[in-house]
Biopython code that builds the backbone (N, CA, C, O; Angstrom):
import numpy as np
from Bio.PDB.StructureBuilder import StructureBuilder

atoms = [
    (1, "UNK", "N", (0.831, -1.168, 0.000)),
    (1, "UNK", "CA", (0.000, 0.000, 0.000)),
    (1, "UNK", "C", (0.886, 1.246, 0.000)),
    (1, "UNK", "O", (1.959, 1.285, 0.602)),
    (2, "UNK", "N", (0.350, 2.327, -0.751)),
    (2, "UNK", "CA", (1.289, 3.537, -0.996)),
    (2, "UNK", "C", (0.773, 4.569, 0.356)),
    (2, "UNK", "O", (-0.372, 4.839, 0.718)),
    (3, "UNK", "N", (1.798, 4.909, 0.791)),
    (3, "UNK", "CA", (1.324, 5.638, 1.505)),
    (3, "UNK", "C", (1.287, 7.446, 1.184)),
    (3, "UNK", "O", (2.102, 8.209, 0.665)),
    (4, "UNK", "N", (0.029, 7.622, 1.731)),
    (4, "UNK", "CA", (-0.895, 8.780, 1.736)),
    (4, "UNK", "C", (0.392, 10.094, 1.292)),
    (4, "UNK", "O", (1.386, 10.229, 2.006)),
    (5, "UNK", "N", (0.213, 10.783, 0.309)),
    (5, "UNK", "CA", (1.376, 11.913, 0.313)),
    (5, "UNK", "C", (0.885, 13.288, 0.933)),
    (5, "UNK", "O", (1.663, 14.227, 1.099)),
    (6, "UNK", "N", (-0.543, 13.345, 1.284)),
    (6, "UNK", "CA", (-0.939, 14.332, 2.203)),
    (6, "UNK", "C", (-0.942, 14.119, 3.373)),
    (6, "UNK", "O", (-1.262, 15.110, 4.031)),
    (7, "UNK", "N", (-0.622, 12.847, 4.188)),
    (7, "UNK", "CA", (-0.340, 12.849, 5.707)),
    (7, "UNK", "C", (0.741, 13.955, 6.205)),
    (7, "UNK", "O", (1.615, 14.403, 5.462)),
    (8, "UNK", "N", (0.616, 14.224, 7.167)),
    (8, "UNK", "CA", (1.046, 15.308, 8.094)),
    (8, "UNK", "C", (2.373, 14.552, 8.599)),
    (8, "UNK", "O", (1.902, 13.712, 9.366)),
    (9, "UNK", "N", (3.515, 14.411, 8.598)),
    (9, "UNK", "CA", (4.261, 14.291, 9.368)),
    (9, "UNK", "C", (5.271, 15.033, 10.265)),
    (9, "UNK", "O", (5.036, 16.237, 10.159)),
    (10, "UNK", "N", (6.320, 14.803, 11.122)),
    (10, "UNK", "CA", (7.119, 15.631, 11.576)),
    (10, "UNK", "C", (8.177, 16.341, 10.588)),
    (10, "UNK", "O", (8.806, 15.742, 9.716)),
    (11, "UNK", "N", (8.252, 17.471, 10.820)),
    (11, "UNK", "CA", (9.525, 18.249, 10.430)),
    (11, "UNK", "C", (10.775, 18.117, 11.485)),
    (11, "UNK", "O", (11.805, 17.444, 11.448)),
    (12, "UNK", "N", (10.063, 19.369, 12.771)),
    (12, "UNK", "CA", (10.971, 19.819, 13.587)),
    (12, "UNK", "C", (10.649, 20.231, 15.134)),
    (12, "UNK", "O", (9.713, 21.008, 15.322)),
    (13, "UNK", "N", (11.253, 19.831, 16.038)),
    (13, "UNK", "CA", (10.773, 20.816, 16.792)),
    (13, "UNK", "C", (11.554, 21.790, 17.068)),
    (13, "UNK", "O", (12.576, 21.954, 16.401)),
    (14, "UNK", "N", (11.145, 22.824, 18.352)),
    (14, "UNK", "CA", (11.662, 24.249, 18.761)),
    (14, "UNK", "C", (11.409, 24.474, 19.949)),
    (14, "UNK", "O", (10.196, 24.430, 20.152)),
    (15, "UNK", "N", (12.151, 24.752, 21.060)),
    (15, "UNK", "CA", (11.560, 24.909, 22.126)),
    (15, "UNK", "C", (10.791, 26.586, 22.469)),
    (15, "UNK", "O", (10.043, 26.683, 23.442)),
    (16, "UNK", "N", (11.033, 27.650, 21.697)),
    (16, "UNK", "CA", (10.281, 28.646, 21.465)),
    (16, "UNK", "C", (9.220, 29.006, 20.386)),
    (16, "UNK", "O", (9.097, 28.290, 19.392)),
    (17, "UNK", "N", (8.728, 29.715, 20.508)),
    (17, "UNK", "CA", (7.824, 29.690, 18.828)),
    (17, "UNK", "C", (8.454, 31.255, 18.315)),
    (17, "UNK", "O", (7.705, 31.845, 17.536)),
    (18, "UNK", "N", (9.489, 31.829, 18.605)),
    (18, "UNK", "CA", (10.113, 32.654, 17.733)),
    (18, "UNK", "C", (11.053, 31.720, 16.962)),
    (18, "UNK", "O", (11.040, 32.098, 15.791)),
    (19, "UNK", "N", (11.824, 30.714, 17.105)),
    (19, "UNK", "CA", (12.362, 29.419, 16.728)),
    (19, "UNK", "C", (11.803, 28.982, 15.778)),
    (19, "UNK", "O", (12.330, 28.951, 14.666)),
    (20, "UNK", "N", (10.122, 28.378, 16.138)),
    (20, "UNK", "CA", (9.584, 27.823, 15.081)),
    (20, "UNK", "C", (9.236, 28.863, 13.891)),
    (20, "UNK", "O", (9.106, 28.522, 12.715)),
    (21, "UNK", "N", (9.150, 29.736, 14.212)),
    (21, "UNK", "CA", (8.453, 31.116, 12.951)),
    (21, "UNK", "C", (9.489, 31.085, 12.224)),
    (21, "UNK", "O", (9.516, 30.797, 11.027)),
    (22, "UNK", "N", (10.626, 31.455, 13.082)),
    (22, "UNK", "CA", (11.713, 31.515, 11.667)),
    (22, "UNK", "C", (11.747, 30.478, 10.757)),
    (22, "UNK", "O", (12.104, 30.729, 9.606)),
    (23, "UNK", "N", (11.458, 29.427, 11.054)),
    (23, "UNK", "CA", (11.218, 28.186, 9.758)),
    (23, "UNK", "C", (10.314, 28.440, 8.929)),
    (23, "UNK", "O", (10.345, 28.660, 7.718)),
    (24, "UNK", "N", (8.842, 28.357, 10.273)),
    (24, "UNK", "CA", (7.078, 28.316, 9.229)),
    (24, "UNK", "C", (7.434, 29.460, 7.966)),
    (24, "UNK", "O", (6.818, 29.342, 6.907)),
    (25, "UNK", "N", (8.269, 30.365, 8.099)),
    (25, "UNK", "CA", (7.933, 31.766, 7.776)),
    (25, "UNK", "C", (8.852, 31.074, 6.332)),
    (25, "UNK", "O", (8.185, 30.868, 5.318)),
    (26, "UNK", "N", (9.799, 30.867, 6.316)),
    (26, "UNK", "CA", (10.734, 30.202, 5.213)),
    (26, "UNK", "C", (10.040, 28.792, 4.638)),
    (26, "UNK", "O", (10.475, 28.197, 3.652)),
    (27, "UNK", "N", (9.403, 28.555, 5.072)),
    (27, "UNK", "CA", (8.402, 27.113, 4.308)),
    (27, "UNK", "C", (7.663, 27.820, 3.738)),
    (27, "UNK", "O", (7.452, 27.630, 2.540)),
    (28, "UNK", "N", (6.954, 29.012, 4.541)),
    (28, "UNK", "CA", (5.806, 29.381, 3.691)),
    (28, "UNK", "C", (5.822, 30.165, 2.384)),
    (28, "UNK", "O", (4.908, 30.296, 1.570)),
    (29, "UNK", "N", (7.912, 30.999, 2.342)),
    (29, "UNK", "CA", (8.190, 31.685, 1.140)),
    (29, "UNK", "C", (8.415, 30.891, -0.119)),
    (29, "UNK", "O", (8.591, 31.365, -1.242)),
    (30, "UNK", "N", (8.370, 28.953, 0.395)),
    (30, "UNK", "CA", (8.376, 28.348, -0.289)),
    (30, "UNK", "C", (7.195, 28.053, -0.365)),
    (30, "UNK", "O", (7.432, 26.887, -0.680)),
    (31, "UNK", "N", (6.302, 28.085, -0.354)),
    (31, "UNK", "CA", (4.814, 27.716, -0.839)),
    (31, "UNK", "C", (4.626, 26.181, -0.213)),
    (31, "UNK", "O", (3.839, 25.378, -0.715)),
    (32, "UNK", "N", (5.526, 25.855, 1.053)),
    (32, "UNK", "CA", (5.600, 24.597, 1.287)),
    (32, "UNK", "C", (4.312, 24.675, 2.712)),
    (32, "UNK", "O", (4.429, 25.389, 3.709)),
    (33, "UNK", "N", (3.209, 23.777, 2.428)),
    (33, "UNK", "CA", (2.056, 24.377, 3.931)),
    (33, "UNK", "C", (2.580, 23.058, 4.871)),
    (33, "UNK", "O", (3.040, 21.933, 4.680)),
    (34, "UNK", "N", (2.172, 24.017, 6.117)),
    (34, "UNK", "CA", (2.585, 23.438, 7.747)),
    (34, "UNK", "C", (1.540, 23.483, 8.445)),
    (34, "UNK", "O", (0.487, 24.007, 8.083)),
    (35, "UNK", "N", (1.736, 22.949, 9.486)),
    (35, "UNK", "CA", (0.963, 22.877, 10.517)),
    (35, "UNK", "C", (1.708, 22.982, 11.686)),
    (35, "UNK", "O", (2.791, 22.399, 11.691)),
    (36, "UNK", "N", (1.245, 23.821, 13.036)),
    (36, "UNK", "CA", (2.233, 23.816, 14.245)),
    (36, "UNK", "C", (1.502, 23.287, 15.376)),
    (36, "UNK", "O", (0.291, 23.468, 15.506)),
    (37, "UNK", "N", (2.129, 22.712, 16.100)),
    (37, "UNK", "CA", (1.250, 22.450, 17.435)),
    (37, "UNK", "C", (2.010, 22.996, 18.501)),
    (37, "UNK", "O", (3.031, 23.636, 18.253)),
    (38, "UNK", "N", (1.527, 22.766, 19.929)),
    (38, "UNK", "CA", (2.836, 23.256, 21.429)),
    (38, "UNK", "C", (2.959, 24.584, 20.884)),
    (38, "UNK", "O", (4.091, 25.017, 20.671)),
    (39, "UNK", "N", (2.215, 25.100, 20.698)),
    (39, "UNK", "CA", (2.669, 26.685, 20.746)),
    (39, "UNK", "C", (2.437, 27.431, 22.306)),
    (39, "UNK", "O", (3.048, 28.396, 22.765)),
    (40, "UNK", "N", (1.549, 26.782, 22.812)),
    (40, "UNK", "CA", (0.834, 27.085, 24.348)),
    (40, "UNK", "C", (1.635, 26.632, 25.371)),
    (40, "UNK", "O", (2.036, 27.228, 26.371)),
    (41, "UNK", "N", (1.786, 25.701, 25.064)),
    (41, "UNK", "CA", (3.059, 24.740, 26.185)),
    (41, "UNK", "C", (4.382, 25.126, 25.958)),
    (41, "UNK", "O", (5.227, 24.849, 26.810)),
    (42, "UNK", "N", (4.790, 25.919, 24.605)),
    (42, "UNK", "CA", (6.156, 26.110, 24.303)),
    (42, "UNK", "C", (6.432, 27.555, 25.771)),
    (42, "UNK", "O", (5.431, 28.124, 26.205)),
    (43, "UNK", "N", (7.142, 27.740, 26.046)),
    (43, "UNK", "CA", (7.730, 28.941, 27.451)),
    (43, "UNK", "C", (7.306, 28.307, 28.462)),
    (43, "UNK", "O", (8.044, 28.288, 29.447)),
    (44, "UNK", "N", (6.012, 27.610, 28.520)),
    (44, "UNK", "CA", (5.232, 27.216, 29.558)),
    (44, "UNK", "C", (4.163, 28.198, 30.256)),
    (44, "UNK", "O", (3.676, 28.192, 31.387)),
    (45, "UNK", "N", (3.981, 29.071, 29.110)),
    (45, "UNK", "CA", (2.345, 29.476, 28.883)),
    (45, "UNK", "C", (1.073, 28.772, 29.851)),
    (45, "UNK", "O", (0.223, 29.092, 30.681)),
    (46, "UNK", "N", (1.661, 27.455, 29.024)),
    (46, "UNK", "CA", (0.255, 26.725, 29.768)),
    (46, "UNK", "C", (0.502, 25.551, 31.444)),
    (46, "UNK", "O", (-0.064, 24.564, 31.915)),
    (47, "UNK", "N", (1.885, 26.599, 31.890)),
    (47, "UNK", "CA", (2.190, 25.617, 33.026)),
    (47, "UNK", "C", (2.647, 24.666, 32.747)),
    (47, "UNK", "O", (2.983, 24.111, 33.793)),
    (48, "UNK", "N", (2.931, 23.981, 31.772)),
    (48, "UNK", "CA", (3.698, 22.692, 31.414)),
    (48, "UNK", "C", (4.256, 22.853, 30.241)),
    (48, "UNK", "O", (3.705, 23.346, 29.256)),
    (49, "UNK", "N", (5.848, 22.265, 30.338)),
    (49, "UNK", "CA", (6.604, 22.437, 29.568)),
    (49, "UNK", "C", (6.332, 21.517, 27.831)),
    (49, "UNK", "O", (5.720, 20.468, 27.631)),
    (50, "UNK", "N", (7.046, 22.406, 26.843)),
    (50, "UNK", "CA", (6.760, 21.753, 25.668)),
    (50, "UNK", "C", (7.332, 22.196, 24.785)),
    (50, "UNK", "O", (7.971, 23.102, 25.320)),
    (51, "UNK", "N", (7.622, 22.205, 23.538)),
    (51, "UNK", "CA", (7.828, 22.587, 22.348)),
    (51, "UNK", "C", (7.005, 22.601, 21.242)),
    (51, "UNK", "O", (5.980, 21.932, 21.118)),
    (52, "UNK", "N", (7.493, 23.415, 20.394)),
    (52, "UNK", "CA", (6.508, 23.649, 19.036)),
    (52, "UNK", "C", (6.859, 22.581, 18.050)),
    (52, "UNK", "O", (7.999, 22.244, 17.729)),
    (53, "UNK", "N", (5.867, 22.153, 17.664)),
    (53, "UNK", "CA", (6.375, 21.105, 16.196)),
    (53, "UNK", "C", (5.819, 21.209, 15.510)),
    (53, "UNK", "O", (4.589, 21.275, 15.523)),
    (54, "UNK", "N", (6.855, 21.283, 14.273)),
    (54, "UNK", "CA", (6.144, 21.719, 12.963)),
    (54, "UNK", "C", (6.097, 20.662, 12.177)),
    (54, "UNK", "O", (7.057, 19.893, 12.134)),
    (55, "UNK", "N", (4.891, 20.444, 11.380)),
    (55, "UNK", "CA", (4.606, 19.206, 10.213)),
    (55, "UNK", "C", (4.147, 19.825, 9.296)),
    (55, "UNK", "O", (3.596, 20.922, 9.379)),
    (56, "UNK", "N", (4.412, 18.885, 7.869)),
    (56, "UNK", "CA", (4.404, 19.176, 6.804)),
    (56, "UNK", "C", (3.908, 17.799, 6.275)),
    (56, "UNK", "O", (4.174, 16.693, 6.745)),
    (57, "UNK", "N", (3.008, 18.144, 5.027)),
    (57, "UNK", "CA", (3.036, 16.872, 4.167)),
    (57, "UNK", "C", (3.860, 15.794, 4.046)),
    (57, "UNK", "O", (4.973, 16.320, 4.082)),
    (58, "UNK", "N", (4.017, 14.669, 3.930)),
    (58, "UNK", "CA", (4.619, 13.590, 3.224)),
    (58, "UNK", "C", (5.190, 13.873, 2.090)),
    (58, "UNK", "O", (6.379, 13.658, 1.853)),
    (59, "UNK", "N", (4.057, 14.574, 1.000)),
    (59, "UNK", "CA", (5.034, 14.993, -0.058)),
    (59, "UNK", "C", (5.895, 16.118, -0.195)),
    (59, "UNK", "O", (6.707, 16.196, -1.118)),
    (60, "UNK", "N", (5.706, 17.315, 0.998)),
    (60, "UNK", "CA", (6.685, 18.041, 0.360)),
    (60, "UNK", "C", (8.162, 18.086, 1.388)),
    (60, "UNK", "O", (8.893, 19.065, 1.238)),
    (61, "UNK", "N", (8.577, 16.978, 2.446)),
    (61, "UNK", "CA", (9.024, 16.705, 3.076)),
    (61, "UNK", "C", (10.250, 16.873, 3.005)),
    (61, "UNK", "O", (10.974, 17.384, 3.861)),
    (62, "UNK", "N", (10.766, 16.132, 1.202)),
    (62, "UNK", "CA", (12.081, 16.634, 0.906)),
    (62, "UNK", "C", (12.546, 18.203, 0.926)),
    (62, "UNK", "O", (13.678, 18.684, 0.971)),
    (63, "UNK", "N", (11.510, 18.703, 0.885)),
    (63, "UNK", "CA", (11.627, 19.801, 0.022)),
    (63, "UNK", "C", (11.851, 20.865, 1.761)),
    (63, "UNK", "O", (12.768, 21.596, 2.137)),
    (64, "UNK", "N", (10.981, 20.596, 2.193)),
    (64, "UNK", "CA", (10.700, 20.842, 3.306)),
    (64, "UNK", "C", (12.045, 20.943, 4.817)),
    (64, "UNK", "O", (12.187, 21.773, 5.715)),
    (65, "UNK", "N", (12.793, 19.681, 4.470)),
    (65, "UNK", "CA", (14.142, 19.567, 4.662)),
    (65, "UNK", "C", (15.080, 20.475, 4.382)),
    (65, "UNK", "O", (15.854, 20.902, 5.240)),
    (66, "UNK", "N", (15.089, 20.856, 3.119)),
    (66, "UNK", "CA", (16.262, 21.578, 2.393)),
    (66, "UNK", "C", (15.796, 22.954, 3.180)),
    (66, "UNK", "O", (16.587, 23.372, 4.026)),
    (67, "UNK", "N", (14.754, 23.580, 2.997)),
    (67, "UNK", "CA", (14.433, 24.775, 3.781)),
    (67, "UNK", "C", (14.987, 24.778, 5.005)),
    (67, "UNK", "O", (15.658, 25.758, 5.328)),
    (68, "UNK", "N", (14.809, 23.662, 5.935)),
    (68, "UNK", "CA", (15.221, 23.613, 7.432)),
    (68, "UNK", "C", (16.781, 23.856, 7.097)),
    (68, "UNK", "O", (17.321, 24.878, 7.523)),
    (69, "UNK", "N", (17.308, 23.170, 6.541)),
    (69, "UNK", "CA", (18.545, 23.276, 6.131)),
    (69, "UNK", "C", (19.024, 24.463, 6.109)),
    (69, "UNK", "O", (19.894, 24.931, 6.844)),
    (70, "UNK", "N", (18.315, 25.083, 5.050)),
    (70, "UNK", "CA", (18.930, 26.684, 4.912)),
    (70, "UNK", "C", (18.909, 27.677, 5.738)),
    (70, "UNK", "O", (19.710, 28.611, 5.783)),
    (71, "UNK", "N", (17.646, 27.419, 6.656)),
    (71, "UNK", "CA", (17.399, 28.311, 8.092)),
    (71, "UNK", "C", (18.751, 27.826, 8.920)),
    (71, "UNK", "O", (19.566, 28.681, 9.267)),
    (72, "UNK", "N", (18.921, 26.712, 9.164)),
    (72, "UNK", "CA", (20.445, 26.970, 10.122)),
    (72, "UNK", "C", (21.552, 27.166, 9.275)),
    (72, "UNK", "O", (22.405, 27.920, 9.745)),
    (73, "UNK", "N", (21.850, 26.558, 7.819)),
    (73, "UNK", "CA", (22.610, 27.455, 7.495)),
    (73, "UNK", "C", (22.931, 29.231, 7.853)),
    (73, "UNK", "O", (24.024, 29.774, 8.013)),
    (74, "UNK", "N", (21.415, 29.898, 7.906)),
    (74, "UNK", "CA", (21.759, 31.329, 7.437)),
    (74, "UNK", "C", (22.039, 32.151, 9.068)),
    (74, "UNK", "O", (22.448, 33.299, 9.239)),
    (75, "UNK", "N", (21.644, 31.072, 10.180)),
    (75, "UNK", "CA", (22.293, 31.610, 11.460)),
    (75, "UNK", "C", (23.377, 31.490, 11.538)),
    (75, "UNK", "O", (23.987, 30.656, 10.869)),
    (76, "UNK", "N", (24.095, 32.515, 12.617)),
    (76, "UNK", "CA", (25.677, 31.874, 12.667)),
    (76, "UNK", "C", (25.753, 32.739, 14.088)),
    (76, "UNK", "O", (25.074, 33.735, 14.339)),
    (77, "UNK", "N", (26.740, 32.122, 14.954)),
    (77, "UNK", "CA", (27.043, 32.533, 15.916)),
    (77, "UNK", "C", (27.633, 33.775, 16.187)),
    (77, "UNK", "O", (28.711, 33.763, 15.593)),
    (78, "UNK", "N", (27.459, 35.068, 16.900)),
    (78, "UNK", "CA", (28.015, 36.300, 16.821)),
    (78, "UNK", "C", (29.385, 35.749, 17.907)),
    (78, "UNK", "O", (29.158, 35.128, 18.945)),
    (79, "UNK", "N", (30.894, 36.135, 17.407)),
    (79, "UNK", "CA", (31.760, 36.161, 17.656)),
    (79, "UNK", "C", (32.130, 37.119, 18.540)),
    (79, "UNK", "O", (32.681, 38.078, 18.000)),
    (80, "UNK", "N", (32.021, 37.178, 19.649)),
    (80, "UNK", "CA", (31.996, 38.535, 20.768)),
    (80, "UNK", "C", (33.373, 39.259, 20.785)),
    (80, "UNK", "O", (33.629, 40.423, 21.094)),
    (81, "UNK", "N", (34.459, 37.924, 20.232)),
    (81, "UNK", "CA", (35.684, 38.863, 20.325)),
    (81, "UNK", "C", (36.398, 39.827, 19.722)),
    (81, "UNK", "O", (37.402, 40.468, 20.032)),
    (82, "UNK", "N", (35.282, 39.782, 18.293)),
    (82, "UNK", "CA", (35.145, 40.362, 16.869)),
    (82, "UNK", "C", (34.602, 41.867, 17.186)),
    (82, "UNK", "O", (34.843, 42.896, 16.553)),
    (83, "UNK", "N", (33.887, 41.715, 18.223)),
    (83, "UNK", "CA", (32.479, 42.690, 18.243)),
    (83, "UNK", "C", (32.942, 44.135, 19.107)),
    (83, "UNK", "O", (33.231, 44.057, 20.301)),
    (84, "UNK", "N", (32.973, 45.302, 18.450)),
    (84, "UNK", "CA", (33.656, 46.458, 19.149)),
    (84, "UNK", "C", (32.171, 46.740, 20.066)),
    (84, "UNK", "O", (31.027, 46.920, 19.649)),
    (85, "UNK", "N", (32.618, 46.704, 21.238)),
    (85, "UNK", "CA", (30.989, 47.084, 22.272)),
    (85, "UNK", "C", (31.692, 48.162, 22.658)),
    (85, "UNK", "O", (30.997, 48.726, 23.503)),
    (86, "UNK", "N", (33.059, 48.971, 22.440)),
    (86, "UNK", "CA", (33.458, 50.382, 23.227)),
    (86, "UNK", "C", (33.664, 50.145, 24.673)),
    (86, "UNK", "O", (33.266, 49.246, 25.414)),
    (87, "UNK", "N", (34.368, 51.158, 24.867)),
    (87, "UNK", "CA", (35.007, 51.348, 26.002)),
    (87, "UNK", "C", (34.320, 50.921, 27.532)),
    (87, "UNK", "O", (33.096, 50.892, 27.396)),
    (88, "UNK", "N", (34.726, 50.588, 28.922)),
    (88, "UNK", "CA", (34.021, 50.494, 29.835)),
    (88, "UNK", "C", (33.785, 51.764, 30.594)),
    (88, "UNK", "O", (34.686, 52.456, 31.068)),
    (89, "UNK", "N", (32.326, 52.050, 30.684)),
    (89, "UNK", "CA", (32.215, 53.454, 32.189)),
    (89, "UNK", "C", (32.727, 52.680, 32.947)),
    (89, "UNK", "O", (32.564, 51.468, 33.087)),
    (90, "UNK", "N", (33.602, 53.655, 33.642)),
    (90, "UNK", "CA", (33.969, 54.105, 35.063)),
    (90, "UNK", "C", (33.185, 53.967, 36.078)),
    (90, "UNK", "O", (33.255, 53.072, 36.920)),
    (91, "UNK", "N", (32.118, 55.181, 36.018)),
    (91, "UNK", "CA", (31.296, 55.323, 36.937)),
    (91, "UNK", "C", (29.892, 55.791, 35.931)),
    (91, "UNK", "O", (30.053, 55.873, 34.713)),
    (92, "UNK", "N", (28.634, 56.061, 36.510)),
    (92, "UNK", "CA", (27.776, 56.486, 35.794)),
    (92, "UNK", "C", (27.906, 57.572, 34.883)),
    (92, "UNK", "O", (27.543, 57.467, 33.711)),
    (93, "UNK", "N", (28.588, 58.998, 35.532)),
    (93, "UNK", "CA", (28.878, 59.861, 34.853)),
    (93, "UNK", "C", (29.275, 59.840, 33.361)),
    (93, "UNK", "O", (29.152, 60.651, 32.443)),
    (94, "UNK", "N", (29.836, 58.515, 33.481)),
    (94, "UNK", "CA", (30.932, 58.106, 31.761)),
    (94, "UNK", "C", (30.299, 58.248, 31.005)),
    (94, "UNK", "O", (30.635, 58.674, 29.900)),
    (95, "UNK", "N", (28.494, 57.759, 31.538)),
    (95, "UNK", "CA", (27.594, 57.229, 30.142)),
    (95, "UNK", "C", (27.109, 58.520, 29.767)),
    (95, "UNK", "O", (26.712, 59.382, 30.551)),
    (96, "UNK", "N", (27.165, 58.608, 28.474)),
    (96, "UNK", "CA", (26.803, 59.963, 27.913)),
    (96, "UNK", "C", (24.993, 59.357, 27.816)),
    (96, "UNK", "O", (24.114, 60.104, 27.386)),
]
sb = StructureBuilder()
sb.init_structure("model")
sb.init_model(0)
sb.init_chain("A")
sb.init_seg("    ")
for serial, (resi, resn, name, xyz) in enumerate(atoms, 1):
    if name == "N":
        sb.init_residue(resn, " ", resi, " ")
    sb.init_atom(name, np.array(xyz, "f"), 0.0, 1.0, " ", f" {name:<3s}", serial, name[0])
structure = sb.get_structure()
């Protein structure tokens, strides 16, 4: 038996739903449709802990992948030792 190419399966989860948006939001520039659940339980909103999970079709799954893909590709860690934050106040006075 073939199985169903509109079943819902897992993508991903996220333990925030600013986490999960940054994906839904990149699936959806792909015309790829989702579904989220644990959005209530994700912080613990609803008193109990959880995460967001996002599903997608069966069929567009591959496709669906490569997107996830590219979302952590396009993060990258800020290098603090790189990062000019300026000089330290002294005392309050310093801060303009």
């Amino acid at each position: 038996m073939k199985e169903d190419p509109d079943k819902p399966v897992p993508l991903e989860s996220f333990p925030t739903e600013i986490q999960a948006s940054f994906v839904t939001m990149a699936l959806a520039a792909h015309g790829i449709e989702f579904h989220t659940i644990g959005e209530l339980t994700a912080q613990n909103r609803c008193e109990g802990p959880g995460w967001v999970r996002i599903f997608v079709r069966a069929c567009d799954l591959p496709s669906a992948k490569v997107v996830l893909a590219e979302c952590r590709a396009s993060v990258t860690e800020i290098d603090w030792s790189q990062v000019d934050v300026g000089g330290r106040a002294q005392s309050i006075d310093d801060i303009e």
